[in-house]
C-alpha positions as CSV (number, residue, x, y, z in Angstrom):
1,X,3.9,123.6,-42.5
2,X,6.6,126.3,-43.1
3,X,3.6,129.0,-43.8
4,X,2.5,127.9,-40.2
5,X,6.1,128.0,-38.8
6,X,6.8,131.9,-40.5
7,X,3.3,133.2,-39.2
8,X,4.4,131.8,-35.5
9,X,7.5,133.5,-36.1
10,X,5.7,136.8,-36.8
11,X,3.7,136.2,-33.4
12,X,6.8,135.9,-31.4
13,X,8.3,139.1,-32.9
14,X,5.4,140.9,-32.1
15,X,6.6,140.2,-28.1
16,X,10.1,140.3,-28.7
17,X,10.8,143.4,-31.2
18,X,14.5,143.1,-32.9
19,X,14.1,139.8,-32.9
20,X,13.2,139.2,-36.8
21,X,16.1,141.7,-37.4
22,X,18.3,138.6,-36.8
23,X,16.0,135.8,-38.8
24,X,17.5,134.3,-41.7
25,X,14.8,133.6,-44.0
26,X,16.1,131.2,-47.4
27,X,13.2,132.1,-49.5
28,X,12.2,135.5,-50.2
29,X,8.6,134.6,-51.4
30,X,6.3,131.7,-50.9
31,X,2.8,131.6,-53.4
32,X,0.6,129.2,-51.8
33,X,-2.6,127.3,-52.8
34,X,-3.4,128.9,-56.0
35,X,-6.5,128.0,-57.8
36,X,-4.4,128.2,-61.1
37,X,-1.0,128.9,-61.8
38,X,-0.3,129.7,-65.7
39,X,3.0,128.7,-66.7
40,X,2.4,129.6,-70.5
41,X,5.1,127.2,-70.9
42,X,7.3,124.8,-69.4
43,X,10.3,123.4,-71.2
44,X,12.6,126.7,-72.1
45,X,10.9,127.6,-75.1
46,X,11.7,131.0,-76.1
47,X,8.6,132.0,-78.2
48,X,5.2,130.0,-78.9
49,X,3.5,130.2,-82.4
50,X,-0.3,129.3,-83.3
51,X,-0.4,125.6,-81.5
52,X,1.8,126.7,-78.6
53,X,0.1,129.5,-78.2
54,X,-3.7,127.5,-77.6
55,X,-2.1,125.0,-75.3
56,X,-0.4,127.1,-72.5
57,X,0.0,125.2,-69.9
58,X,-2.0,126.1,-66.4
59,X,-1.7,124.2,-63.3
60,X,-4.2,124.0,-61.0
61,X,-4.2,123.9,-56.9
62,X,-0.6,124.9,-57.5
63,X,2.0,126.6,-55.3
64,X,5.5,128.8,-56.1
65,X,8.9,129.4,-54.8
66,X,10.7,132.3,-55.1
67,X,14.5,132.5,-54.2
68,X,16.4,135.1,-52.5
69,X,18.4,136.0,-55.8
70,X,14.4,136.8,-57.4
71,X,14.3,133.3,-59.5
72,X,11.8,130.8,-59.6
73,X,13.4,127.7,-57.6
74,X,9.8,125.5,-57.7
75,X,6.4,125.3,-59.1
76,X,4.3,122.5,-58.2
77,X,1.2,121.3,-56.5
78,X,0.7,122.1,-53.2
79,X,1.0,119.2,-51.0
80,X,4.4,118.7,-53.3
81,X,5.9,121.5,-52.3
82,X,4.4,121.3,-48.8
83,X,6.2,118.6,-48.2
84,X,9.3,119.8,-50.0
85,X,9.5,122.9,-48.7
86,X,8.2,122.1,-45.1
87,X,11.7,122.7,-43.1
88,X,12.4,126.1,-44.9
89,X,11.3,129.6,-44.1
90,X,10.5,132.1,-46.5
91,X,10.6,136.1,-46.1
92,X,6.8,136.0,-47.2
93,X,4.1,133.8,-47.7
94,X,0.9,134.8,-49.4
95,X,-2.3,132.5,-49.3
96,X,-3.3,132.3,-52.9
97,X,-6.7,130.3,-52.1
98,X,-9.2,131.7,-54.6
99,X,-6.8,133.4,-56.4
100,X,-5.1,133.0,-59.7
101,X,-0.8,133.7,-60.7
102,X,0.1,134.0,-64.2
103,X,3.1,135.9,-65.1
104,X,3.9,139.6,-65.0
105,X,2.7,141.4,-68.4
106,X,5.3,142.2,-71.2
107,X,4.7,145.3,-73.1
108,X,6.6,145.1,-76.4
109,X,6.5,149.1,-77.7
110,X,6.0,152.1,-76.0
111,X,7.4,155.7,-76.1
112,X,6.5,157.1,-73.0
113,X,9.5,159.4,-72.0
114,X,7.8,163.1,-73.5
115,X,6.4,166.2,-72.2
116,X,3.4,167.8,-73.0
117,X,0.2,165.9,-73.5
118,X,-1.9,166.0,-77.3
119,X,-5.1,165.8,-75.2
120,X,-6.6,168.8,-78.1
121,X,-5.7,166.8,-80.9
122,X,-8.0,164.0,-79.6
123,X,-10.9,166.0,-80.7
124,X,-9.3,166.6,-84.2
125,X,-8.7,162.9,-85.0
126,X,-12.9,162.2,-83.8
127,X,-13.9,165.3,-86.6
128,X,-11.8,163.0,-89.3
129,X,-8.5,164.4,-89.4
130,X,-6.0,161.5,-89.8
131,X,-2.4,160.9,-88.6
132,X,-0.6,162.9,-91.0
133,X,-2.9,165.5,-91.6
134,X,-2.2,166.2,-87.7
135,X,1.9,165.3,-88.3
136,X,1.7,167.5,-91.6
137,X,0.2,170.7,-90.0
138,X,3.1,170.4,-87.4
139,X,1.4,168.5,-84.9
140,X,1.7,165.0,-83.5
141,X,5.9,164.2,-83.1
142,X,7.0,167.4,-83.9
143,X,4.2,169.4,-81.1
144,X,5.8,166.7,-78.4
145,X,9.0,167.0,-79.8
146,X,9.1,170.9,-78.9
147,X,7.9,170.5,-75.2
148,X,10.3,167.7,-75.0
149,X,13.5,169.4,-75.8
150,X,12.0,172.1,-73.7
151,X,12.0,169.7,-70.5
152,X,14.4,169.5,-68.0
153,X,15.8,165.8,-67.4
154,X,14.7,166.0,-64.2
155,X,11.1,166.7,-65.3
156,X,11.2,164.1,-68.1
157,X,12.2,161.5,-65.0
158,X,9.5,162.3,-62.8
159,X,6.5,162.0,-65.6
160,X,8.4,158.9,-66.9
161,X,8.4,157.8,-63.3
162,X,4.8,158.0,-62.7
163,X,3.7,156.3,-66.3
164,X,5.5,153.1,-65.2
165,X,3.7,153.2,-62.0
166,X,1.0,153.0,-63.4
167,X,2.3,150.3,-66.1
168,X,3.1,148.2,-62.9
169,X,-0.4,148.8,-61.5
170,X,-1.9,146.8,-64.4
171,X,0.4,144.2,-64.3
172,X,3.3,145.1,-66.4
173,X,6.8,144.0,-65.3
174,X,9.0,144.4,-68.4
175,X,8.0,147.1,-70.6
176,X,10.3,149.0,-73.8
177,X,10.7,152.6,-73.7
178,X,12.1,154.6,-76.6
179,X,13.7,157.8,-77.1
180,X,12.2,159.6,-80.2
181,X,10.7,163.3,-79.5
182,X,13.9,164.7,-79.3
183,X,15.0,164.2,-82.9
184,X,18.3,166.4,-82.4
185,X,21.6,164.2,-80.2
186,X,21.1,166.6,-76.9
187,X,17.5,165.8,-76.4
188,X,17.6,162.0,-77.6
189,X,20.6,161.6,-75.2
190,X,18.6,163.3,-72.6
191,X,16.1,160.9,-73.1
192,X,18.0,158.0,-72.9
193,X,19.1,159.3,-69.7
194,X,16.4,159.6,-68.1
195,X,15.2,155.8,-69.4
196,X,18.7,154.2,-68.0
197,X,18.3,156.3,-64.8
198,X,14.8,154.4,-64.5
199,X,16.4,151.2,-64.5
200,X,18.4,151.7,-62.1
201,X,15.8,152.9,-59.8
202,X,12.8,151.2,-60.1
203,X,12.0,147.8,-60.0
204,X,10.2,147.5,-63.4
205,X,12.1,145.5,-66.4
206,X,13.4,148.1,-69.0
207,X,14.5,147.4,-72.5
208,X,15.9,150.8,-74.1
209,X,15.2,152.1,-77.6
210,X,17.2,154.3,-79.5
211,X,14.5,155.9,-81.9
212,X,15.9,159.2,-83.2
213,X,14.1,158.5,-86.4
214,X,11.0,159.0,-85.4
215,X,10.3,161.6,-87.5
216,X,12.5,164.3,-90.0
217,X,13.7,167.4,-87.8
218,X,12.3,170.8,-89.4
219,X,14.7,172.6,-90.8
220,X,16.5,169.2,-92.3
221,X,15.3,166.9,-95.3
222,X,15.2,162.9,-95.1
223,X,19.0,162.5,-96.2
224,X,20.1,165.2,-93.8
225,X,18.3,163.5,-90.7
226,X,19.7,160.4,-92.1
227,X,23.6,161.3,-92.3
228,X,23.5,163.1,-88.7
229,X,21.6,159.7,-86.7
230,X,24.6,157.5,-88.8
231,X,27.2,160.1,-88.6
232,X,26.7,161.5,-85.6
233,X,24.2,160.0,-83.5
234,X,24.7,156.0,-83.8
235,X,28.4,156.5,-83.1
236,X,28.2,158.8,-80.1
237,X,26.0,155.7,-78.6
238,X,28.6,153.7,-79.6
239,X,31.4,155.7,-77.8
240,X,28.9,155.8,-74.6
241,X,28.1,152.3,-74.2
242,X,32.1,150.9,-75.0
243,X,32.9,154.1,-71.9
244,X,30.2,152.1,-69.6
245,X,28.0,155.5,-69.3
246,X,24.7,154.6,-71.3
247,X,23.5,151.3,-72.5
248,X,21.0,151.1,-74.9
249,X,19.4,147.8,-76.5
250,X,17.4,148.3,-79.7
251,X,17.3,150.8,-82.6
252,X,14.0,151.7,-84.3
253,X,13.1,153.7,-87.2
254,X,9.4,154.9,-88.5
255,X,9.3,153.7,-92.0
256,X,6.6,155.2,-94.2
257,X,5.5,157.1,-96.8
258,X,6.4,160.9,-95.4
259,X,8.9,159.9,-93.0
260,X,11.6,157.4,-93.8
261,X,11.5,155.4,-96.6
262,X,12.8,152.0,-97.1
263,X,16.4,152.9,-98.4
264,X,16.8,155.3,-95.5
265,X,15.7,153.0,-93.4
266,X,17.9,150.6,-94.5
267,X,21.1,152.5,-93.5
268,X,19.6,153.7,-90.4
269,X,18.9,150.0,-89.1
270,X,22.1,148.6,-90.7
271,X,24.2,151.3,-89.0
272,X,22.2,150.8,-85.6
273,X,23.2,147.1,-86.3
274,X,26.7,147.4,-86.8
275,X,27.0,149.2,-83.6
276,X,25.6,146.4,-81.7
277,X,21.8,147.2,-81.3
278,X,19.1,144.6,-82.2
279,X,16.7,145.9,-84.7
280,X,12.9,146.7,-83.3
281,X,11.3,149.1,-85.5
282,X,7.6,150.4,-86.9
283,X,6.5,149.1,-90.0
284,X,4.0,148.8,-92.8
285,X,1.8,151.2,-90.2
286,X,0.1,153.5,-92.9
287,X,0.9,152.5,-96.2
288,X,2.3,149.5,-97.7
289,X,6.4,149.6,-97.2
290,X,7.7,146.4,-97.8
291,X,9.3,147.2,-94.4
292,X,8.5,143.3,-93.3
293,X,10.8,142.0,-96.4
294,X,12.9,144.7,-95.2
295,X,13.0,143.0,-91.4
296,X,13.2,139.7,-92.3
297,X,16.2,140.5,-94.6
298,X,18.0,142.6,-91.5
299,X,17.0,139.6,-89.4
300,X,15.1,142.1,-87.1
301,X,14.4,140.8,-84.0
302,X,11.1,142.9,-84.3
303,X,8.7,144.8,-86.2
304,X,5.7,146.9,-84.8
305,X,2.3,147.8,-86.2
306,X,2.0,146.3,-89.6
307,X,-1.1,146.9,-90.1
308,X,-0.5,147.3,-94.0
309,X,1.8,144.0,-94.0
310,X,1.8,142.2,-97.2
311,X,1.4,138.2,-97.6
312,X,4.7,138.5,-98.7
313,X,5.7,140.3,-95.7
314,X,3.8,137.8,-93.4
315,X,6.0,134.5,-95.2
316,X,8.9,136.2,-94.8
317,X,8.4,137.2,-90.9
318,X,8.0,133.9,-90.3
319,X,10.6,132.2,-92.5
320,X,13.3,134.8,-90.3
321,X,11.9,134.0,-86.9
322,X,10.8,138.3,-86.6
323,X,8.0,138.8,-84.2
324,X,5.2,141.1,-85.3
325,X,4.1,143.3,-82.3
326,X,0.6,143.8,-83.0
327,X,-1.0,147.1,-81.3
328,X,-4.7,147.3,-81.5
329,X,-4.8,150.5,-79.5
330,X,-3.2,152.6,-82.4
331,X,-5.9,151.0,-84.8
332,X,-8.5,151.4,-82.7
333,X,-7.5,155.3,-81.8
334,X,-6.4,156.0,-85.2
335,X,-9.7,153.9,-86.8
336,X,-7.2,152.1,-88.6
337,X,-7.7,148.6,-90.2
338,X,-6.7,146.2,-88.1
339,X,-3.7,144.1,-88.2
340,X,-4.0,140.7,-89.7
341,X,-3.1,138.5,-86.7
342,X,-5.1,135.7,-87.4
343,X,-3.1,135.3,-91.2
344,X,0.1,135.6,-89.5
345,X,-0.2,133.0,-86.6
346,X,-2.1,130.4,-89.6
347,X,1.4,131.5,-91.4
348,X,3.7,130.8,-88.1
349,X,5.0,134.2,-87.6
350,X,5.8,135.2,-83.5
351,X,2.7,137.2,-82.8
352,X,3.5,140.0,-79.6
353,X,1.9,142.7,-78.2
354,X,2.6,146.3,-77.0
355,X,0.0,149.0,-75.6
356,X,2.1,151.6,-77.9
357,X,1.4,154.2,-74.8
358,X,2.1,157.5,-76.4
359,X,0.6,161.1,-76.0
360,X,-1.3,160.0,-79.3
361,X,-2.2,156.4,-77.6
362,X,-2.7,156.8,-74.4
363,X,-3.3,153.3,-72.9
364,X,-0.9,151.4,-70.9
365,X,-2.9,149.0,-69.5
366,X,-1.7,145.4,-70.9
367,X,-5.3,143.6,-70.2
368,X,-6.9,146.5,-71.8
369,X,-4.6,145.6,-74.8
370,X,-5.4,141.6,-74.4
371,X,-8.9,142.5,-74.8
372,X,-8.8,144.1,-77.7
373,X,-6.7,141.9,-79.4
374,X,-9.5,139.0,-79.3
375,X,-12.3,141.1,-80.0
376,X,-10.9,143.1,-82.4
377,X,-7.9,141.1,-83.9
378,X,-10.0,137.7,-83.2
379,X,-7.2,136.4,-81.2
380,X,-8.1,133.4,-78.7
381,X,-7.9,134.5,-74.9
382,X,-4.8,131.9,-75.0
383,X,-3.1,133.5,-78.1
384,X,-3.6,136.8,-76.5
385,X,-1.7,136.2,-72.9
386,X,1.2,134.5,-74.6
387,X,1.5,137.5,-76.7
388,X,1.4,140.0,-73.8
389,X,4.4,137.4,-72.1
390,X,6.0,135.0,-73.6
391,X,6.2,136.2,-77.3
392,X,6.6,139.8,-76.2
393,X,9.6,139.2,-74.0
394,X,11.3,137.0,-77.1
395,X,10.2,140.7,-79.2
396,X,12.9,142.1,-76.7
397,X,15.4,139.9,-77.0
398,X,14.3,138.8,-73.3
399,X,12.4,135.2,-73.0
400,X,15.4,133.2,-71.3
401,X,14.6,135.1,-68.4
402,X,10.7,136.4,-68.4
403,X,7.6,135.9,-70.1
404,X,6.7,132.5,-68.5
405,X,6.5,130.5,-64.6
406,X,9.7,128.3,-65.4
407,X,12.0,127.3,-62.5
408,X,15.4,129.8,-63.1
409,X,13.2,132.5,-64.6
410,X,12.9,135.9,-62.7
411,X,10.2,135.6,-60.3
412,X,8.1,138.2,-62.2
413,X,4.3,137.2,-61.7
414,X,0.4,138.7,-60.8
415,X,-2.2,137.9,-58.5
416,X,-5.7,138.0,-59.5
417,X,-8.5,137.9,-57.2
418,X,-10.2,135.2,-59.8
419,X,-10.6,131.6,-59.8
420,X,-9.8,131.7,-63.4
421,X,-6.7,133.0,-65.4
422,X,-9.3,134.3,-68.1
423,X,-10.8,137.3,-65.9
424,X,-7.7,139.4,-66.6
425,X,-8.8,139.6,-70.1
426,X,-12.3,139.1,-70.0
427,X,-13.0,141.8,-67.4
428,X,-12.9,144.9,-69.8
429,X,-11.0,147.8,-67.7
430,X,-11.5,146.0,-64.6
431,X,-7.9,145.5,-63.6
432,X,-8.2,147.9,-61.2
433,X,-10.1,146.0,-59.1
434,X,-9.1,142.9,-59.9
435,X,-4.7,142.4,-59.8
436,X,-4.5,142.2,-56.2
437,X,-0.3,141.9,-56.1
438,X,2.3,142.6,-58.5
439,X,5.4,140.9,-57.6
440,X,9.3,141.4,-59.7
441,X,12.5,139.3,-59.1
442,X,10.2,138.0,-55.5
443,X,9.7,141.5,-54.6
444,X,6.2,142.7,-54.3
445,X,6.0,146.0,-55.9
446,X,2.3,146.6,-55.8
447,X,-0.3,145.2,-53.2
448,X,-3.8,146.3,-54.3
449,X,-5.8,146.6,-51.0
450,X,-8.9,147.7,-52.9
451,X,-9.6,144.6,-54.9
452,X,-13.4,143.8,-55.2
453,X,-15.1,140.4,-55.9
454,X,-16.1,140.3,-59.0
């Protein structure tokens, strides 16, 4: 067997340091003997609705290859590729016996570049004070927004750093990060900085937002903010991604009552657009917006909360292919309703997920976010991983190359110490003691030597 061959290789360096200097492995990782392997799907699909999403596909007594270039090359049982594999050495082999490997977590909608925590206005929100009563006194955006643009870059890049550590840690292995508590071009910019430098440093997937409309700057009304992001802001992206020195993916703008409303953010998206970004924005959060019709209309690839979605809204999601990223955090912090996910997979719209990690939300923990979304949304266990992979990297613009165990994919998975796939979920806030590896493009980025039998 080749894992026998590569541990007798290991023995012999032991005697003869130097030697594995000069070993040419032609695999970089080898996942052996799994008790399940969950594929979520298996024939290129690029999102799963209702049916798809109940019928993922899980292999058992199952065993993966991972290239040197960080793509899936096999997946099979393991006497197949035993014997397939048996000539070829790999740069590691881990015994999977026990274990389960499902792919690494997708989180569709965060914001966690900021400064300064809202730790006090936790208390204010459990005494009954609601989002904008906090946003309207000046706190909430506009108290982060100050101690952002008050930040250095370099201190922005170190908290960011640690917060997708600790995404990683949980089993996250593509997550989006926006701008958006900066409000004015130097601090947004600074932002986005500090969200491209993290891409090119750590090993966790990125996709970049653009979400300068977050909120209204003081000192400027809505059509102010409005003709400085299209005037000034959307174009100075522009001029910086066509000079190769920032790339950004997706614009975003929070529609609702208060904020921006659905004409502004209208020419915001369009603009955003036109300039080459794919459209992933909040909607239909706090009041009713028609900001789904709006979506669907502006073939978004996205929309995020919709918690006040109307049928309408759901038909037309559907009808345009626009995933919903459901966060149940933000209704559960914010004891909002809840987001009708059960209406809009019975209607066939692309249900996602996101942890919305925020100084307002602060959760980034993707199984935390599974578990809520089937007790709380009564999502199915099934409906809930495909949402938190598959449907969340297809939210992003991303699922021809993550979000399921597909040969050519990116070699993006987790190891549970659990027979069953379903402990990830089920295991409320145990995930901590329960992902034993994290592994990206074949790399292992996290090894857990604390796991405990559950």
């Amino acid at each position: 067997r080749s894992s026998d061959l590569n541990r007798c290789w290991r023995t012999l360096c032991c005697f003869f340091p130097g030697c594995s200097s000069t070993m040419s492995y032609e695999y970089k990782l080898l996942l052996e003997n799994a008790d399940q392997i969950v594929l979520v799907c298996r024939n290129g699909e690029k999102y799963l609705t209702k049916e798809g999403m109940n019928n993922l596909v899980v292999v058992k007594n199952a065993s993966v290859v991972i290239g040197k270039d960080g793509c899936i090359k096999a997946i099979g049982p393991d006497d197949v590729i035993r014997n397939q594999f048996s000539k070829e050495s790999f740069e590691k082999i881990i015994d999977c016996s026990g274990k389960c490997v499902l792919p690494g977590l997708v989180d569709a909608h965060t914001h966690s570049v900021w400064s300064g925590d809202r730790v006090h206005e936790f208390s204010m929100k459990l005494a009954g004070a609601t989002y904008m009563d906090i946003h309207q006194a000046g706190g909430g955006i506009h108290f982060t927004v100050e101690s952002t643009q008050n930040a250095s870059e370099e201190e922005l890049f170190t908290s960011f750093q640690q917060r997708l550590l600790r995404m990683i840690r949980t089993g996250t292995t593509l997550v989006e990060c926006k701008s958006g508590y900066g409000l004015n071009l130097e601090t947004e910019l600074k932002m986005l900085r500090v969200i491209e430098r993290a891409q090119r440093e750590l090993d966790i997937g990125i996709s970049s937002t653009y979400c300068g409309a977050h909120s209204v700057p003081k000192g400027k009304n809505v059509v102010e903010a409005v003709d400085d992001i299209v005037n000034n802001h959307i174009p100075k992206l522009k001029q910086l991604a066509l000079a190769g020195e920032l790339q950004v993916d997706n614009i975003d703008v929070f529609c609702e009552k208060g904020v921006f409303d659905l004409n502004s953010t209208r020419r915001i998206l369009q603009s955003g657009k036109d300039a080459g970004l794919q459209i992933n924005f909040h909607g239909d959060e706090l009041t009713p917006m028609n900001a789904a019709e709006l979506g669907a209309e502006l073939q978004a690839q996205s929309i995020s909360h919709l918690e006040e979605i109307s049928d309408e809204g759901i038909e037309a999601m559907a009808i345009a292919k626009c995933s919903a990223v459901l966060l149940p955090t933000t209704a559960y912090i914010l004891r909002l309703k809840q987001p009708r996910a059960r209406d809009m997979l019975e209607a066939g719209v692309i249900v996602s997920l996101g942890s919305d990690f925020n100084p307002n939300a602060y959760c980034c923990s993707m199984p935390i976010v599974m578990h809520l979304a089937c007790v709380n949304m009564k999502m199915s266990m099934m409906e809930a991983l495909a949402a938190a992979t598959i449907n969340a990297a297809y939210a992003l613009g991303k699922s021809d190359s993550q979000g399921s165990l597909e040969v050519g994919k990116q070699g993006n998975v987790i190891i549970i110490n659990a027979p069953r796939w379903e402990h990830l979920i089920y295991q409320f806030g145990g995930h901590q003691e329960l992902i034993q590896y994290v592994v990206i493009k074949g790399k292992i980025v996290y090894e857990n030597e604390r796991v405990l039998c559950y």
